[in-house]
PyMOL Python script that loads the backbone (N, CA, C, O; Angstrom):
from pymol import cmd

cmd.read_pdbstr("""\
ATOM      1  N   UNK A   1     -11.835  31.420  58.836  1.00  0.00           N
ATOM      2  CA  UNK A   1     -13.170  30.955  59.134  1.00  0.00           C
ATOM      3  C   UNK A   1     -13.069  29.631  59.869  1.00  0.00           C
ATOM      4  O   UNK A   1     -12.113  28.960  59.480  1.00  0.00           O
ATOM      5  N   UNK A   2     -13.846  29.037  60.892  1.00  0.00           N
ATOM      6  CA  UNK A   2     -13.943  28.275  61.517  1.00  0.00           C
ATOM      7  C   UNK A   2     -15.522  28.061  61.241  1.00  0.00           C
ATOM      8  O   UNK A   2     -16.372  28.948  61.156  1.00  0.00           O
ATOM      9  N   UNK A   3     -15.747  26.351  61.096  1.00  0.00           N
ATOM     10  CA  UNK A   3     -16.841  25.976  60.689  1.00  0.00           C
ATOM     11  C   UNK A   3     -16.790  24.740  61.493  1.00  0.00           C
ATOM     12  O   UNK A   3     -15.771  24.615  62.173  1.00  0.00           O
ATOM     13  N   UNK A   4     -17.840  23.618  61.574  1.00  0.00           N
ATOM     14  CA  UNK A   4     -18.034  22.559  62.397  1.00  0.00           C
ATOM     15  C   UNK A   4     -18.739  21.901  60.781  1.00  0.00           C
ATOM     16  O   UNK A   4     -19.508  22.398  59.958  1.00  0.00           O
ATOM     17  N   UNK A   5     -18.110  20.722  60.857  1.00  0.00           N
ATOM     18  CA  UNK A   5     -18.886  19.622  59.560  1.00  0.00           C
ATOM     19  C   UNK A   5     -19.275  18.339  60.566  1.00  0.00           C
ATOM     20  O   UNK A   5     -18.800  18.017  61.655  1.00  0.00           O
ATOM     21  N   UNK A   6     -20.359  17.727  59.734  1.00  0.00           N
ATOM     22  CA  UNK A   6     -20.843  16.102  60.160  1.00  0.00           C
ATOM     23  C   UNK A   6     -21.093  15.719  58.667  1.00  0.00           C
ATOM     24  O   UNK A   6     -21.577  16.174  57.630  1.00  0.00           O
ATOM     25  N   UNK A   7     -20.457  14.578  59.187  1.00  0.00           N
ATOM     26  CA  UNK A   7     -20.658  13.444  57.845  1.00  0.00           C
ATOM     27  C   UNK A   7     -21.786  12.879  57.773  1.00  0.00           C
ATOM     28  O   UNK A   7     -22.332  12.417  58.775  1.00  0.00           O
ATOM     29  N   UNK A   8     -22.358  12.822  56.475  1.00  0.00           N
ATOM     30  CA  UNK A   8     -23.479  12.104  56.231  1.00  0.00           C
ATOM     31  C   UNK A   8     -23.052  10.744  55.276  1.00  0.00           C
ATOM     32  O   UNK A   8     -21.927  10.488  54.849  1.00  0.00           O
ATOM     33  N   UNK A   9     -24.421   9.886  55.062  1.00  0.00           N
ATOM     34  CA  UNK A   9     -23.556   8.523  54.518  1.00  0.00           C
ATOM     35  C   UNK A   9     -23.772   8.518  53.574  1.00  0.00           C
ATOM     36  O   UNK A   9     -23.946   7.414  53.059  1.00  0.00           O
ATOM     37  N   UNK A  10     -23.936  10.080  52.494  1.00  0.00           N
ATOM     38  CA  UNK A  10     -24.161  10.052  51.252  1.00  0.00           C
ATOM     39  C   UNK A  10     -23.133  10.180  50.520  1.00  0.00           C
ATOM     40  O   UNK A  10     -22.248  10.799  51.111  1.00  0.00           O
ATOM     41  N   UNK A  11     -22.794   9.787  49.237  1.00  0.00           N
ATOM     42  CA  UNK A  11     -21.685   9.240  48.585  1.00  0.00           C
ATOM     43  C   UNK A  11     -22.314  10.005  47.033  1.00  0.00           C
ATOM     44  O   UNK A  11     -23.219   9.548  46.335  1.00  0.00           O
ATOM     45  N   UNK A  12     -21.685  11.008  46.838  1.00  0.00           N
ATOM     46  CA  UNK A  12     -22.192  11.286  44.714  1.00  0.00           C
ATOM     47  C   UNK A  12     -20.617  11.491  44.235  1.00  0.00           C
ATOM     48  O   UNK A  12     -19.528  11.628  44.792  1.00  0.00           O
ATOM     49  N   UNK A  13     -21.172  11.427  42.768  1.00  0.00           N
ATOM     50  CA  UNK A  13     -19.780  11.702  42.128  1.00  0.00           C
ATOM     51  C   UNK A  13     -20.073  12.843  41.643  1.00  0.00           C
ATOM     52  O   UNK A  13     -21.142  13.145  41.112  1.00  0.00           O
ATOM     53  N   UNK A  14     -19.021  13.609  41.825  1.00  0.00           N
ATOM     54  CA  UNK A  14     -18.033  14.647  41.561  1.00  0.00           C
ATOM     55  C   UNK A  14     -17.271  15.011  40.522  1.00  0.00           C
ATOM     56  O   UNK A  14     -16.464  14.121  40.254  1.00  0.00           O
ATOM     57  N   UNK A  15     -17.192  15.921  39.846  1.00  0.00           N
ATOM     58  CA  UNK A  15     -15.904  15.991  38.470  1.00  0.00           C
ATOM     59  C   UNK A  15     -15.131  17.385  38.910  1.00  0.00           C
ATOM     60  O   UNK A  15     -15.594  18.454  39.308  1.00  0.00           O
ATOM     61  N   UNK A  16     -13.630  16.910  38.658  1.00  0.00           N
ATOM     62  CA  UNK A  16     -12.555  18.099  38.435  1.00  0.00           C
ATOM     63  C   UNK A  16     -12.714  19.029  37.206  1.00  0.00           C
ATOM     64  O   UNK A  16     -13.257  18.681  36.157  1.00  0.00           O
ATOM     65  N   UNK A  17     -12.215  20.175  37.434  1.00  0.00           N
ATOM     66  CA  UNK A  17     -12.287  21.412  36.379  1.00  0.00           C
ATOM     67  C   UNK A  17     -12.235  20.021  34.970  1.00  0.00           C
ATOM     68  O   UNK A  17     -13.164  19.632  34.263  1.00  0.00           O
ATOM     69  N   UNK A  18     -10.795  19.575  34.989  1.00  0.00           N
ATOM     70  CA  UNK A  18     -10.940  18.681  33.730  1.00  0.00           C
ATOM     71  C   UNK A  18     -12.307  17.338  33.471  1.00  0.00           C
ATOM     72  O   UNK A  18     -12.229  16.491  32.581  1.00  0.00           O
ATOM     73  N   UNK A  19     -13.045  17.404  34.105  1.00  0.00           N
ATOM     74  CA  UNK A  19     -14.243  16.727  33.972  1.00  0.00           C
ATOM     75  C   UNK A  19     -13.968  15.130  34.014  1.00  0.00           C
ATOM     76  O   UNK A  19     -14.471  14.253  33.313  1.00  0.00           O
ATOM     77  N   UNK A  20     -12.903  15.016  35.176  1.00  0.00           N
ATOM     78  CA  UNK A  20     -12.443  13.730  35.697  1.00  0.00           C
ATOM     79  C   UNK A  20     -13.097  13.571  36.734  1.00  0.00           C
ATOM     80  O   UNK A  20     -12.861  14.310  37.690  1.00  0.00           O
ATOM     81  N   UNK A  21     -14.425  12.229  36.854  1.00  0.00           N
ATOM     82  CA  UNK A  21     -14.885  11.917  38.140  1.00  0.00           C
ATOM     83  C   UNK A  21     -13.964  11.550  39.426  1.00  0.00           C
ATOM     84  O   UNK A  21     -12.771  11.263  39.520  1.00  0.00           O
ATOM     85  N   UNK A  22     -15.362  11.721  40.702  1.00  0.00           N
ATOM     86  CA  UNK A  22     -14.304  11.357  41.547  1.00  0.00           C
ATOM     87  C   UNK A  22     -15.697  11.175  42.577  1.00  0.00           C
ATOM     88  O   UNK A  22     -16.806  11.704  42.505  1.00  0.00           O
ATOM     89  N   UNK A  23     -15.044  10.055  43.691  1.00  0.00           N
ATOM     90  CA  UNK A  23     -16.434  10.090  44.468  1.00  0.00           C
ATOM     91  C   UNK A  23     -16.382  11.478  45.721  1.00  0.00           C
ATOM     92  O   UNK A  23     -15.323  11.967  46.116  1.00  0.00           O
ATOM     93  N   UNK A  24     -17.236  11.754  46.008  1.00  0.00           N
ATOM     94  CA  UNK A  24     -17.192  12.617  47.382  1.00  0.00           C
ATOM     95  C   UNK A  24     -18.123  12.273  48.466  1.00  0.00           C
ATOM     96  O   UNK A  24     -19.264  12.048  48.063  1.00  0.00           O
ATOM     97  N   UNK A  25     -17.921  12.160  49.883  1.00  0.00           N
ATOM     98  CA  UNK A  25     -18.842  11.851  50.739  1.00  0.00           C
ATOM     99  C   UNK A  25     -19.386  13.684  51.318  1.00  0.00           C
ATOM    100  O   UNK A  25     -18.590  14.623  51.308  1.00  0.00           O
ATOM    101  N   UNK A  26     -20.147  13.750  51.550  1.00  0.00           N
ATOM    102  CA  UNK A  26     -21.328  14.667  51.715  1.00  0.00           C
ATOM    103  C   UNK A  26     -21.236  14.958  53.136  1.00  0.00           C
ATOM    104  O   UNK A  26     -21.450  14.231  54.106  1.00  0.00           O
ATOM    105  N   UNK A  27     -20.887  16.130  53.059  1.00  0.00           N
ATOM    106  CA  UNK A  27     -20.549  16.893  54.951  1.00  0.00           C
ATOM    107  C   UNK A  27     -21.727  17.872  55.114  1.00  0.00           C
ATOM    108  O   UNK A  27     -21.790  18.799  54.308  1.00  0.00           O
ATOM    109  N   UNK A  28     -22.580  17.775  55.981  1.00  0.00           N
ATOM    110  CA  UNK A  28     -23.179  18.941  56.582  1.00  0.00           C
ATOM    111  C   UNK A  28     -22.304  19.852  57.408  1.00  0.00           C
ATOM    112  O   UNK A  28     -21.591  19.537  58.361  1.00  0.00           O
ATOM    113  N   UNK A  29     -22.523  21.248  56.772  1.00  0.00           N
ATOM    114  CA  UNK A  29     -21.385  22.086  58.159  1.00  0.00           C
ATOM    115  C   UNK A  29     -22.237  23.116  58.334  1.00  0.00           C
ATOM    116  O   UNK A  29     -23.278  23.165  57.678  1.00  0.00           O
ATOM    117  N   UNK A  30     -21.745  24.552  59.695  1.00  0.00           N
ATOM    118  CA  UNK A  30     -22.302  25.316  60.069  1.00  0.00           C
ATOM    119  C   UNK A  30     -20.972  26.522  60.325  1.00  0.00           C
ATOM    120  O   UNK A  30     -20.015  26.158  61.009  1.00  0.00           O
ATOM    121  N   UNK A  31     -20.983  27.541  59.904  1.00  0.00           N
ATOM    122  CA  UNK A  31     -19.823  28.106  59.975  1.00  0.00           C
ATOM    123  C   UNK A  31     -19.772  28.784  61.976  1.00  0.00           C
ATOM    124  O   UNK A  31     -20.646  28.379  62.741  1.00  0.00           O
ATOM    125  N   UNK A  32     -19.124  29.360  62.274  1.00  0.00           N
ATOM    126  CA  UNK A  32     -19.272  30.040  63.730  1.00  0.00           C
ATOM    127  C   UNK A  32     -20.239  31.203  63.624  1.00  0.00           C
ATOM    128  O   UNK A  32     -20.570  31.698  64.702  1.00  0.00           O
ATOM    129  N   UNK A  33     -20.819  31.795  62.381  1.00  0.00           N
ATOM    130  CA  UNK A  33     -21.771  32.994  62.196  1.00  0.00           C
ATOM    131  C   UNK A  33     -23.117  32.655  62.117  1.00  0.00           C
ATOM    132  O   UNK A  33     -24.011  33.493  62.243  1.00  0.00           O
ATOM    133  N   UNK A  34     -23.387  31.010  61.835  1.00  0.00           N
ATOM    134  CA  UNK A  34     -24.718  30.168  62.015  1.00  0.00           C
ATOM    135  C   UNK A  34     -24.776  30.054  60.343  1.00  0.00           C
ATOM    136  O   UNK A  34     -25.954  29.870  60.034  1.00  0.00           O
ATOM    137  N   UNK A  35     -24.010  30.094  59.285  1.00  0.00           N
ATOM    138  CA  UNK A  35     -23.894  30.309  57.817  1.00  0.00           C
ATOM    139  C   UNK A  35     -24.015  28.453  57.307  1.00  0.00           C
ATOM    140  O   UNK A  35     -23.009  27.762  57.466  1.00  0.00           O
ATOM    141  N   UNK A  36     -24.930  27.998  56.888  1.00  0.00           N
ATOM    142  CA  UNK A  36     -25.084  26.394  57.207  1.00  0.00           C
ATOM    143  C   UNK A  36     -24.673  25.995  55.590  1.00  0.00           C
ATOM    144  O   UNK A  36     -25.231  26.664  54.720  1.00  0.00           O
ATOM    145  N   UNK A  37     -23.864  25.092  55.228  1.00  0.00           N
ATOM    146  CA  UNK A  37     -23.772  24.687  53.594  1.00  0.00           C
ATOM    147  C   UNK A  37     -23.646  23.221  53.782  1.00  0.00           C
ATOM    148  O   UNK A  37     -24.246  22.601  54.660  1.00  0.00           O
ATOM    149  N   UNK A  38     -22.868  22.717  52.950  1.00  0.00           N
ATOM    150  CA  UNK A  38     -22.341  21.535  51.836  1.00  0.00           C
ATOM    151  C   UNK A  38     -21.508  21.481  51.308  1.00  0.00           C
ATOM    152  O   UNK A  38     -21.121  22.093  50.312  1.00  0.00           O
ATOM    153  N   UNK A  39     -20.800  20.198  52.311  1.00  0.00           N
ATOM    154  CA  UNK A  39     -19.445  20.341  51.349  1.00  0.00           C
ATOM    155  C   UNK A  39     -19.398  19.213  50.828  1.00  0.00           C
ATOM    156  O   UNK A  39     -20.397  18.536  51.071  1.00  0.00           O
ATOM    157  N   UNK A  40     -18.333  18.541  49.956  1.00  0.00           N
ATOM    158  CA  UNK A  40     -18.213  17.304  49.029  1.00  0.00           C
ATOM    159  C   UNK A  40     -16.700  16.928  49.080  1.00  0.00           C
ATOM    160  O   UNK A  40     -15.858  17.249  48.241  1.00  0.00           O
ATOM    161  N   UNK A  41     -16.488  16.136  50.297  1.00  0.00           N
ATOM    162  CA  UNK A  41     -14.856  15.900  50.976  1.00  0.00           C
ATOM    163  C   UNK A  41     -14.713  14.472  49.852  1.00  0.00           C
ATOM    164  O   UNK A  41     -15.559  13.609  49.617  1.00  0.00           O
ATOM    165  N   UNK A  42     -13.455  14.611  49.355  1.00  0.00           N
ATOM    166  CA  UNK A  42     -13.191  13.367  48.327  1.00  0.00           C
ATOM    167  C   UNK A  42     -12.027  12.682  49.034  1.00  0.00           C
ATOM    168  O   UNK A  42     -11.756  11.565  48.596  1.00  0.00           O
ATOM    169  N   UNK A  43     -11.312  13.124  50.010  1.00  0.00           N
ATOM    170  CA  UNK A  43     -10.287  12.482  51.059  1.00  0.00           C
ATOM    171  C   UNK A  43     -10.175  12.409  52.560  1.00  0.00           C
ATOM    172  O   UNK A  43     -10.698  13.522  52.494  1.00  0.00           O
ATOM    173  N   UNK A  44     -10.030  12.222  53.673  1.00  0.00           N
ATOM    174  CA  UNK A  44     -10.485  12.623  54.626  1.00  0.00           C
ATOM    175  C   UNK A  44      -8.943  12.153  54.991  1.00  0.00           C
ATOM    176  O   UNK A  44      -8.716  11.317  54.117  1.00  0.00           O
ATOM    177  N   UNK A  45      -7.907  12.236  55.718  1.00  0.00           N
ATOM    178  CA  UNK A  45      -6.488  11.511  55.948  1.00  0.00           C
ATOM    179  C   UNK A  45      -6.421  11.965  57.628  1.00  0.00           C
ATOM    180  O   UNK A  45      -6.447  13.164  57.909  1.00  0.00           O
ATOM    181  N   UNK A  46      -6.335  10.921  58.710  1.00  0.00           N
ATOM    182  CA  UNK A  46      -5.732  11.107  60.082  1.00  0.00           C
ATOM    183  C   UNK A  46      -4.462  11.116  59.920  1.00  0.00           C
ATOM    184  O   UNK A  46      -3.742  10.395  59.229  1.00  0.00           O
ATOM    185  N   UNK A  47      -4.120  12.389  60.926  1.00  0.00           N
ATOM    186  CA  UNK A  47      -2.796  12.561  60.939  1.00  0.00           C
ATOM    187  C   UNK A  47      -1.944  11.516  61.124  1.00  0.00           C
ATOM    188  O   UNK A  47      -2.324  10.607  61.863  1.00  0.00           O
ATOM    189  N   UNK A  48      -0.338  11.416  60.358  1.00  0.00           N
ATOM    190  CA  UNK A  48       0.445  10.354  60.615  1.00  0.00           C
ATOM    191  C   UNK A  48       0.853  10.631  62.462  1.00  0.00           C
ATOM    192  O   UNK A  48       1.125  11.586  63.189  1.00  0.00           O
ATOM    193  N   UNK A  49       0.720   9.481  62.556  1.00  0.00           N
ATOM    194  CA  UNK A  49       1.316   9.239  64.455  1.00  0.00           C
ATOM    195  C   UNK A  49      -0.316   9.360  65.426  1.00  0.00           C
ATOM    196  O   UNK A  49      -0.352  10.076  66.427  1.00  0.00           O
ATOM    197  N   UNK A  50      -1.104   8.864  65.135  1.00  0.00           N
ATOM    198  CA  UNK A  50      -2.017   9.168  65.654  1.00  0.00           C
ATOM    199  C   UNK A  50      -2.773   7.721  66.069  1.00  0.00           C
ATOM    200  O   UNK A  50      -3.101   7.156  65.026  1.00  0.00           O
ATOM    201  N   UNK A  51      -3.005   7.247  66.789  1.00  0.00           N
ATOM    202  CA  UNK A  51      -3.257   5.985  67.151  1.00  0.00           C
ATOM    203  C   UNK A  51      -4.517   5.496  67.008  1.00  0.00           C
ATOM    204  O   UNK A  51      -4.834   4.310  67.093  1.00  0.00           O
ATOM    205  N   UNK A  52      -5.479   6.738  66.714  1.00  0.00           N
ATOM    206  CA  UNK A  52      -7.036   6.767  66.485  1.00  0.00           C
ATOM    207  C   UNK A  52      -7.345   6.613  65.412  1.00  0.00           C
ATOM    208  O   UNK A  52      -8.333   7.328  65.248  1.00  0.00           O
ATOM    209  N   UNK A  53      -7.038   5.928  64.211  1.00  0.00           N
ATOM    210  CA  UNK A  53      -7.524   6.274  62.743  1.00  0.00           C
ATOM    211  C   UNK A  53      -8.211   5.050  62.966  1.00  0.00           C
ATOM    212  O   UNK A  53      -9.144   5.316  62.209  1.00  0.00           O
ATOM    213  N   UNK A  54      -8.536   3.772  63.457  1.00  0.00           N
ATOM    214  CA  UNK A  54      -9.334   2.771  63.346  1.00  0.00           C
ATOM    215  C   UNK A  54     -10.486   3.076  64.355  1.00  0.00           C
ATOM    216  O   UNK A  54     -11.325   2.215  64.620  1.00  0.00           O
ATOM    217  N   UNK A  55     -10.519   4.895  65.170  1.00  0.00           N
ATOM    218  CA  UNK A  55     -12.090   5.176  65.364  1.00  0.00           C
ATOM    219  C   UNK A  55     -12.451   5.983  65.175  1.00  0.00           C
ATOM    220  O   UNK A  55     -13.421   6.461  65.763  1.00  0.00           O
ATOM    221  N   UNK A  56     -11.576   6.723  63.889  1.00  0.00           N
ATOM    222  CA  UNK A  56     -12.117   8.064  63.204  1.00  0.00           C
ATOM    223  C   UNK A  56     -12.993   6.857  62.077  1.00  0.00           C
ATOM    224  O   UNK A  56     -14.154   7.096  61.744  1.00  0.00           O
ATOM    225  N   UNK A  57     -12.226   5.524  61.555  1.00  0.00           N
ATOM    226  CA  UNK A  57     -12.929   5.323  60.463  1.00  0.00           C
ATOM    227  C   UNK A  57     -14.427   4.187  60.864  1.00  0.00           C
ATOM    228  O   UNK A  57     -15.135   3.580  60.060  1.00  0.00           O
ATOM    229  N   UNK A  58     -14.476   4.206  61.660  1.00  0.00           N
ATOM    230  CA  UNK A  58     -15.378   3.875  62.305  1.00  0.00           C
ATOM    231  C   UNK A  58     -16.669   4.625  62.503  1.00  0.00           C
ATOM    232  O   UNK A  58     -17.811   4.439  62.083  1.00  0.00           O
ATOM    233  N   UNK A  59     -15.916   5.858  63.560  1.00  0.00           N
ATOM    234  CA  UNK A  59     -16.763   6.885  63.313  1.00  0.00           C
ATOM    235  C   UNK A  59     -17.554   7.410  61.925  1.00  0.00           C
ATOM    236  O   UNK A  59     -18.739   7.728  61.828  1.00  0.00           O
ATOM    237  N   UNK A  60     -16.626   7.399  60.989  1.00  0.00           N
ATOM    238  CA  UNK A  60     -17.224   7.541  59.552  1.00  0.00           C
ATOM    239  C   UNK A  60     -18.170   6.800  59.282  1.00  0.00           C
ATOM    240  O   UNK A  60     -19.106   7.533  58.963  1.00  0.00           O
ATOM    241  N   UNK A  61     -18.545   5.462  59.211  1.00  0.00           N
ATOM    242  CA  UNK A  61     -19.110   4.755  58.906  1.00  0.00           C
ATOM    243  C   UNK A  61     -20.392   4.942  59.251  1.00  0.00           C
ATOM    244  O   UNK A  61     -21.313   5.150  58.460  1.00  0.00           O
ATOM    245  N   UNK A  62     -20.453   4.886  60.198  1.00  0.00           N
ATOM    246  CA  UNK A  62     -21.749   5.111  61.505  1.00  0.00           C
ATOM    247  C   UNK A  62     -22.964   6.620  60.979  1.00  0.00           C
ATOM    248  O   UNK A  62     -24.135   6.800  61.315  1.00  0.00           O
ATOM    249  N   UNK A  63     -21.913   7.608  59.917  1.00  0.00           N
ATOM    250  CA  UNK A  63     -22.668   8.395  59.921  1.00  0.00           C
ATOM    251  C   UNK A  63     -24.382   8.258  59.257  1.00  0.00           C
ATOM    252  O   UNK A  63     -24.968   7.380  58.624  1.00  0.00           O
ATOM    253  N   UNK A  64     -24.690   9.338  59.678  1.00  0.00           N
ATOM    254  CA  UNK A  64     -26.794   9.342  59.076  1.00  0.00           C
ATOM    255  C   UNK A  64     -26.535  10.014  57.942  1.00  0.00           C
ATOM    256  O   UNK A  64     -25.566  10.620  57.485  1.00  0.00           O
ATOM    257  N   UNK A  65     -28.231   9.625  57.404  1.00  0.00           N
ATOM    258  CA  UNK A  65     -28.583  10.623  56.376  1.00  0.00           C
ATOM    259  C   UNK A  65     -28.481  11.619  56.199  1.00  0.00           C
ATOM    260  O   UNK A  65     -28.674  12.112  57.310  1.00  0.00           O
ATOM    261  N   UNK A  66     -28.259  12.541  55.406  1.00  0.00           N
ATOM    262  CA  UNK A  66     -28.260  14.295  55.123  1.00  0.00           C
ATOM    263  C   UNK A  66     -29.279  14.423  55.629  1.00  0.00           C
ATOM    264  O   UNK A  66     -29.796  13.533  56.304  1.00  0.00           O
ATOM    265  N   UNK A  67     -29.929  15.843  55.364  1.00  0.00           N
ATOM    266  CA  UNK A  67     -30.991  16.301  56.060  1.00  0.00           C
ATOM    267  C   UNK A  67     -31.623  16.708  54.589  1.00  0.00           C
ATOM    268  O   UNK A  67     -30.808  16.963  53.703  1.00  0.00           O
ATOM    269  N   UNK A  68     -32.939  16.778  54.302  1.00  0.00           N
ATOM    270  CA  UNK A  68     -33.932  17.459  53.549  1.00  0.00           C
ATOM    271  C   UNK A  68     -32.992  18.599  52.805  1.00  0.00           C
ATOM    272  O   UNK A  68     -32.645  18.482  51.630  1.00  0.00           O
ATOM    273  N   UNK A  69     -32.643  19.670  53.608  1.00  0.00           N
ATOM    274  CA  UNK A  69     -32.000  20.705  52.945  1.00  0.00           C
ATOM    275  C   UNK A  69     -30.849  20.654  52.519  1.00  0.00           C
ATOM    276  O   UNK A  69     -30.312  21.685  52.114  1.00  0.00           O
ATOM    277  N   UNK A  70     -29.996  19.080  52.505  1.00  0.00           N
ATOM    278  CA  UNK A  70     -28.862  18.887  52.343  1.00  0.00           C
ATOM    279  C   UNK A  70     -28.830  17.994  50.859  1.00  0.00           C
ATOM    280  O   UNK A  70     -27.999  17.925  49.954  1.00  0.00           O
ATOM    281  N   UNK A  71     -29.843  17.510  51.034  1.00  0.00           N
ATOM    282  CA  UNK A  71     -30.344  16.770  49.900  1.00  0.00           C
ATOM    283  C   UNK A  71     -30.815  17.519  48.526  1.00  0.00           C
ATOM    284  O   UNK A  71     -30.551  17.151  47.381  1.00  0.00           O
ATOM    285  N   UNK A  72     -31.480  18.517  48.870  1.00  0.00           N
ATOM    286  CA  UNK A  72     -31.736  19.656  47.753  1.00  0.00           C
ATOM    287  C   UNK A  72     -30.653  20.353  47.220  1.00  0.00           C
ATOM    288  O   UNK A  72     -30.713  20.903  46.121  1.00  0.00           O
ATOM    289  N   UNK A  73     -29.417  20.364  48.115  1.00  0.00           N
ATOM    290  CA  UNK A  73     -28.793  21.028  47.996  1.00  0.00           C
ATOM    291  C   UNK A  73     -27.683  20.303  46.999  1.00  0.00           C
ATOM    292  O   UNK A  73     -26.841  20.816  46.262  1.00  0.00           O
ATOM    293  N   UNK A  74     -28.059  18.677  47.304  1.00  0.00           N
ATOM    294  CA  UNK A  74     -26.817  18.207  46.270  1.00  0.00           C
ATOM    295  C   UNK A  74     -27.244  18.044  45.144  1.00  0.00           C
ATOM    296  O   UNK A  74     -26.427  17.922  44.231  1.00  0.00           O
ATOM    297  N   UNK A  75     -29.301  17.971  44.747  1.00  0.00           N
ATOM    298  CA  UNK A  75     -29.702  17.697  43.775  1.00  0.00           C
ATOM    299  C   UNK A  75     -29.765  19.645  42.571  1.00  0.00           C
ATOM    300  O   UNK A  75     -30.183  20.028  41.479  1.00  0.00           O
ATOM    301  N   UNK A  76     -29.140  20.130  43.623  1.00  0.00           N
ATOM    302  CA  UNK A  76     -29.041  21.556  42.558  1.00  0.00           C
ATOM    303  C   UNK A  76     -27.991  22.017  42.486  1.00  0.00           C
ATOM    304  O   UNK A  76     -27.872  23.202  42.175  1.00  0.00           O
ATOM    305  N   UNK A  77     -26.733  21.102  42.793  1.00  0.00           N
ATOM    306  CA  UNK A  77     -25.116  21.356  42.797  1.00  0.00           C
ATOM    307  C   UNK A  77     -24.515  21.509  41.407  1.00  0.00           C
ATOM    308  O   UNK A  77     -23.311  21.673  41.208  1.00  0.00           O
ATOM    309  N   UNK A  78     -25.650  21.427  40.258  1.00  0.00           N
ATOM    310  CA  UNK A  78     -24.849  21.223  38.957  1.00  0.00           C
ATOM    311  C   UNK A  78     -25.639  22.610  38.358  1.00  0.00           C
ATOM    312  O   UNK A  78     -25.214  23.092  37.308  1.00  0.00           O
ATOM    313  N   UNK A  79     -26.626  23.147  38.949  1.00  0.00           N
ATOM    314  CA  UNK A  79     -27.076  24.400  38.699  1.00  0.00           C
ATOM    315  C   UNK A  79     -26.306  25.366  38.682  1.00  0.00           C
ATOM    316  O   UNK A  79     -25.409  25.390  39.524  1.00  0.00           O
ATOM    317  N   UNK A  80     -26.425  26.406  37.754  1.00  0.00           N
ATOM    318  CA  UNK A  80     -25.476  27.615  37.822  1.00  0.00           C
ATOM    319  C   UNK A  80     -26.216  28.678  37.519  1.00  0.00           C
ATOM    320  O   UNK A  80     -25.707  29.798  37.496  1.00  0.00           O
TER     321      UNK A  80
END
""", "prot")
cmd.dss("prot")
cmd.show_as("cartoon", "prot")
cmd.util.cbc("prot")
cmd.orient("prot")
């Protein structure tokens, strides 16, 4: 699967199966089939040898708000 994500500048915490927090920053993505979700990236790492990591993290910074449906989506993430 091939998908496209954008970072948003929302920040929640997260727990592992063992119910160890953790922070995650909040990705809007869209898969190549138009399939739209939420993801919850807790690391993001530029490749070693890469001379750009001071404007990937830049880039990070800069990101916007989620969207309405991205927002619902993190406030019903503990729903099952």
């Amino acid at each position: 699967m091939k998908a496209t994500i954008t970072s948003t500048d929302r920040i929640v915490e997260i727990s592992d199966p063992q119910g160890r927090p953790a922070l995650a920053r909040v990705w809007e993505g869209e898969t190549e089939a138009g399939i739209v979700f939420t993801a919850y990236i807790t690391q993001v790492q530029v490749r070693a040898g890469q001379r750009r990591e001071a404007e990937f993290n830049r880039d990070l910074v800069k990101s916007g708000a989620p969207s309405a449906e991205t927002i619902k989506a993190i406030e019903l993430r503990y729903v099952v």
